[in-house]
C-alpha positions as CSV (number, residue, x, y, z in Angstrom):
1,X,-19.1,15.3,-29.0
2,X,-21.8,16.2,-27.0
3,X,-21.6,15.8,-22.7
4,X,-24.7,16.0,-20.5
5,X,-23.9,16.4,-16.4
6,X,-27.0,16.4,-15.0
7,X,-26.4,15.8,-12.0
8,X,-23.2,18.4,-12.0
9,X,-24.9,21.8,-12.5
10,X,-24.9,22.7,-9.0
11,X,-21.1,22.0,-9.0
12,X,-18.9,22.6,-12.1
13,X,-15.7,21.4,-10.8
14,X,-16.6,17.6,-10.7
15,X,-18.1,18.0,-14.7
16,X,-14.2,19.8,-15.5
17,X,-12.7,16.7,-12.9
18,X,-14.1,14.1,-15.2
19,X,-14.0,16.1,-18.4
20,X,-9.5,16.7,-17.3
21,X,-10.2,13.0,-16.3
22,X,-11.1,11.7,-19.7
23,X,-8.8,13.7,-21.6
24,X,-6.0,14.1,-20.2
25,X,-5.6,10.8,-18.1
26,X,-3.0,8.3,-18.6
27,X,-4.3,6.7,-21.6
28,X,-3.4,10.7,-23.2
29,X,0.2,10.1,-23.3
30,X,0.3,6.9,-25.2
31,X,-2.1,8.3,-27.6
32,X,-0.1,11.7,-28.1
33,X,3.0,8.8,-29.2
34,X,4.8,10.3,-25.7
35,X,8.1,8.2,-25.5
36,X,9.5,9.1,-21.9
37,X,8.2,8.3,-18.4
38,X,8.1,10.3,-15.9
39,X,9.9,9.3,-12.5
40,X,7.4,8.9,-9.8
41,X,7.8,11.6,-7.2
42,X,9.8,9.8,-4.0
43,X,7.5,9.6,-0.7
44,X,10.8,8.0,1.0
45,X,12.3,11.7,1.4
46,X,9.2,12.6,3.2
47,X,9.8,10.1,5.8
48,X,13.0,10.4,6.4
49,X,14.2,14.0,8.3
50,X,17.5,15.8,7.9
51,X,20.5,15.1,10.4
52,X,19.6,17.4,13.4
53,X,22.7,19.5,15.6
54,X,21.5,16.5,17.8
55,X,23.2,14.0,16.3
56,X,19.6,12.1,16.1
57,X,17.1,11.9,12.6
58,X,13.2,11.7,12.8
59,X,11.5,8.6,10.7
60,X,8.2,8.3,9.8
61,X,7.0,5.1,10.9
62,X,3.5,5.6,9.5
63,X,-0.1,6.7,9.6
64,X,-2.3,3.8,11.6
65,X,-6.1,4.0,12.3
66,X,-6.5,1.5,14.6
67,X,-10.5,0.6,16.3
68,X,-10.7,-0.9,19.2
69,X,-14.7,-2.5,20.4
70,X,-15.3,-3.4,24.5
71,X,-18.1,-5.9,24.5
72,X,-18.7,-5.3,28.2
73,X,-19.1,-1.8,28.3
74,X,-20.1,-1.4,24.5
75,X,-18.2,0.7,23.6
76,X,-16.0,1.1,20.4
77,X,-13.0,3.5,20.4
78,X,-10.9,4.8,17.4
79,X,-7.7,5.8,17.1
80,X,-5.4,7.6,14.4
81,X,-2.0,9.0,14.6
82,X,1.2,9.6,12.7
83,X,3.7,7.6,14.6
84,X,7.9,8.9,14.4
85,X,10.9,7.3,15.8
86,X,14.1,8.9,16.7
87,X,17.1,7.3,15.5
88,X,21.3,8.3,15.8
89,X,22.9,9.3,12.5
90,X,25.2,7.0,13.4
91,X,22.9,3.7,13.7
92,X,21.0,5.3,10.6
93,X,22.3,3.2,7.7
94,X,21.9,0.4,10.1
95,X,18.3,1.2,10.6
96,X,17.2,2.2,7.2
97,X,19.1,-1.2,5.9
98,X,16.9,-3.0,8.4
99,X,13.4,-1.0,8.2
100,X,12.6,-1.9,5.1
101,X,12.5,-5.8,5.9
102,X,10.8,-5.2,8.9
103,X,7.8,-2.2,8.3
104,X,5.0,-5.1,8.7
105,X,6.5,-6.3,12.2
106,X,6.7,-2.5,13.0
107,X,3.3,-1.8,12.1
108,X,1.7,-5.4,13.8
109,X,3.5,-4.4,16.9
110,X,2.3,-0.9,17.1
111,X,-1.5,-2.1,16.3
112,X,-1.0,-4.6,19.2
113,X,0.2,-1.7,21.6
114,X,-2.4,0.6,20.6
115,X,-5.2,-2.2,21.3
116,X,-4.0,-2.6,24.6
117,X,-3.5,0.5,25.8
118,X,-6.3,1.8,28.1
119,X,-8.6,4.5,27.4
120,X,-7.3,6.6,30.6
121,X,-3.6,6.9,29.3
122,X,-4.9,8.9,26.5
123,X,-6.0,11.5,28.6
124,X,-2.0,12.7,29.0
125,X,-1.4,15.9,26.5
126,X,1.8,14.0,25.5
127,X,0.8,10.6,25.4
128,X,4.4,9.6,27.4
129,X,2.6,6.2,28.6
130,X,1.1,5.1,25.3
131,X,4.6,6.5,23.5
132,X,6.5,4.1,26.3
133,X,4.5,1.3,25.5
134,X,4.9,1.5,21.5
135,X,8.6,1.9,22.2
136,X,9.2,-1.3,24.5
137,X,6.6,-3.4,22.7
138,X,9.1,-2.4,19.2
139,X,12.5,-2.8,20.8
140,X,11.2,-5.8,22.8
141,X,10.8,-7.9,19.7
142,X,12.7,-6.5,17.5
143,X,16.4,-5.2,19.3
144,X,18.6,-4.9,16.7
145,X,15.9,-1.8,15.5
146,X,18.4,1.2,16.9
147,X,15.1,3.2,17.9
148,X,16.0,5.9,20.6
149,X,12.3,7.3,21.0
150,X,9.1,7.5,19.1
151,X,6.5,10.7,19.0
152,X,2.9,10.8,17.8
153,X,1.2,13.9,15.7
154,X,-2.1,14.0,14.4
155,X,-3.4,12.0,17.1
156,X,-7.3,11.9,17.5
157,X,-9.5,9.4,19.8
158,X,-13.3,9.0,19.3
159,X,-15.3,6.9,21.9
160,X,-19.0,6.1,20.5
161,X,-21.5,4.2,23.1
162,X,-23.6,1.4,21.5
């Protein structure tokens, strides 16, 4: 067998990417007459934190990347974050149970507060009146979501003028 990259001289990782790609992808196993599947690795553990001395556990709610356009002023913001909730370890079971059937309406609402936040409230270092209006918009619509509080990371804004 005989591979030309011509284009990948300048950098040999993406020829031994596609080379690893070709051989060893998921077609490999089948062909090697590999019986047992491998359990995919869980992402749930990584959204869920360890009960805290607190008595309170940190969800992750999710990663949103939400745009936002002003015709008037033509302008068109951006906005990414991680978004947490707090949540008792005793309402936990409660909440996970009821989580799952409701991670669209959390993620609509939270796309809807983020849209109508104004620019200025991002200017706070902790974000305490966009994290207020997250947390009312979610328990407004949906109380029987035992939320006690909610906390951004990663959070980036870009503003680009038309």
């Amino acid at each position: 067998m005989t591979f030309k990259f011509a284009a990948c001289h300048s950098r040999p990782w993406i020829a031994a990417a596609v080379f690893a790609a070709v051989f060893f992808g998921p077609a490999a196993a089948c062909a090697l007459g590999e019986d047992h599947e491998e359990e995919p690795a869980s992402t749930e553990a990584d959204d869920i934190g360890a009960e805290s001395a607190t008595g309170f556990r940190g969800i992750k709610l999710g990663e949103f990347k939400v745009r936002m356009s002003h015709t008037v002023s033509s302008r068109q913001d951006g906005v990414s974050f991680t978004l947490y909730a707090t949540v008792k370890n005793d309402d936990f079971k409660a909440f996970d149970r009821l989580f799952e059937n409701r991670r669209i309406k959390i993620r609509d609402q939270v796309v809807v507060a983020t849209r109508l936040v104004p620019i200025e409230d991002y200017d706070d270092p902790e974000l305490t009146r966009f994290r207020r209006r997250i947390l009312l918009r979610l328990c407004r619509t949906m109380p029987e979501l035992p939320i006690d509080n909610v906390y951004v990371s990663e959070f980036s804004l870009s503003a680009k003028t038309r």
